[in-house]
C-alpha positions in Angstrom: 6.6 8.5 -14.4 5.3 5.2 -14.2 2.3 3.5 -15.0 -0.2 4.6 -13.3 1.7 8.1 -12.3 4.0 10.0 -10.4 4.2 8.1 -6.7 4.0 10.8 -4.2 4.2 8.4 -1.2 2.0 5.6 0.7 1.3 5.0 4.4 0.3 1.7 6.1 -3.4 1.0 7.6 -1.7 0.1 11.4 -3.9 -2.4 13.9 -6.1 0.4 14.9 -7.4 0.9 11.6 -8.0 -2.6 10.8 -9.5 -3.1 14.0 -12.6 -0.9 12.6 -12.8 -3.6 9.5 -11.9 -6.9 11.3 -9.1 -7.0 9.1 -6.0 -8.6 9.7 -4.3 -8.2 6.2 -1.2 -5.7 6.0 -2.8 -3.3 3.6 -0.8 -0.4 2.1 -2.0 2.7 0.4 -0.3 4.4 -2.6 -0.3 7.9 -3.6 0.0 8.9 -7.5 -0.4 12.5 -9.6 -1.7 11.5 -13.2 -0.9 14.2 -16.1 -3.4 14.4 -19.5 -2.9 16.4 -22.1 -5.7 18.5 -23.9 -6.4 20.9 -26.2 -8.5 23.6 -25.1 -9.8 26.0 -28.0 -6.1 26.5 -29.5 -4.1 26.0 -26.6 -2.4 22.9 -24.7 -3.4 22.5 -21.6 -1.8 19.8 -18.9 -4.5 18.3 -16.4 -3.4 16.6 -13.0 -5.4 14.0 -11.1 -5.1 11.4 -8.6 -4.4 7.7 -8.2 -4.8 5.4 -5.1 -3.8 1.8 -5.2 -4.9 -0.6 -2.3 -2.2 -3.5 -1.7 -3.8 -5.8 0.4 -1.1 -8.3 1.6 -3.1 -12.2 3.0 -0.8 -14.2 5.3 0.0 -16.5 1.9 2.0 -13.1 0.9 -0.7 -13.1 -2.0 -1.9 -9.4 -2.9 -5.2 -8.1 -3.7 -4.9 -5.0 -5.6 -8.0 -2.1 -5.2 -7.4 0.6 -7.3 -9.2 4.0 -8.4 -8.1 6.9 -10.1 -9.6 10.9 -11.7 -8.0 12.4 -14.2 -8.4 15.7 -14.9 -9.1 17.6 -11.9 -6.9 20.8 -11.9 -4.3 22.4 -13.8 -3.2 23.6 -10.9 0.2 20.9 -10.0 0.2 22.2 -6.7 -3.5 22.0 -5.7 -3.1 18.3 -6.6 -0.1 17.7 -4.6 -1.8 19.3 -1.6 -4.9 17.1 -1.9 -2.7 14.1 -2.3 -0.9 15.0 1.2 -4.6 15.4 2.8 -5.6 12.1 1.2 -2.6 10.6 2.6 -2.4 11.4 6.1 -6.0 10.4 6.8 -5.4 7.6 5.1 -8.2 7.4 2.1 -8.8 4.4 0.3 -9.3 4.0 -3.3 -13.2 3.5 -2.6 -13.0 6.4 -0.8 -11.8 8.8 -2.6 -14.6 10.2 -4.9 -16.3 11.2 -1.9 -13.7 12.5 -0.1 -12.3 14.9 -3.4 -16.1 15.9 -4.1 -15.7 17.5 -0.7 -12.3 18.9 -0.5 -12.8 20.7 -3.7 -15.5 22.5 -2.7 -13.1 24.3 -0.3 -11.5 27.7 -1.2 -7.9 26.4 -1.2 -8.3 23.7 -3.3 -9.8 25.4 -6.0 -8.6 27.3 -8.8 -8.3 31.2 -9.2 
């Protein structure tokens, strides 16, 4: 596990996404799962959340880094993992993204039972 997490896979913003921003910058989005420990009452309890880093890459090959992250947002690995695919394929940014979870967790299957 690095730094900031478990990498769970990145896609690339491609022309027509940047053409929305008039942005010409390569910009590449990174997926993570973050783990915390706690104590709850008398028992350990492992909490998963999510991490998102912007690389935005200039045409001096100079990067400008964006980055956001919530911990603790299920125990549920899997729910995590699913939210992270979501997030990934419609490609949500780090600003993004506290939006977007406060939304997909009010669906059924992203919460826990």
């Amino acid at each position: 596990m690095g730094k900031l997490g478990v990498y769970h896979g990145a896609t690339l913003l491609d022309e027509t996404d940047l053409e929305r921003t008039n942005n010409n910058n390569k910009i590449r989005l990174e997926y993570y799962t973050t783990k915390k420990h706690s104590v709850d009452k008398v028992k350990l309890k492992t909490f998963y959340g999510i991490a998102i880093v912007k690389k935005e890459y200039n045409n001096k090959h100079k990067v400008k880094l964006e980055t956001n992250s919530i911990k603790k947002i299920s125990t549920n690995k899997n729910i995590i993992i699913d939210i992270i695919e979501m997030l990934k394929n419609n490609k949500v940014t780090p600003i993004a993204l506290n939006d977007v979870l406060t939304d997909l967790l009010k669906q059924p299957k992203f919460q826990e039972s």
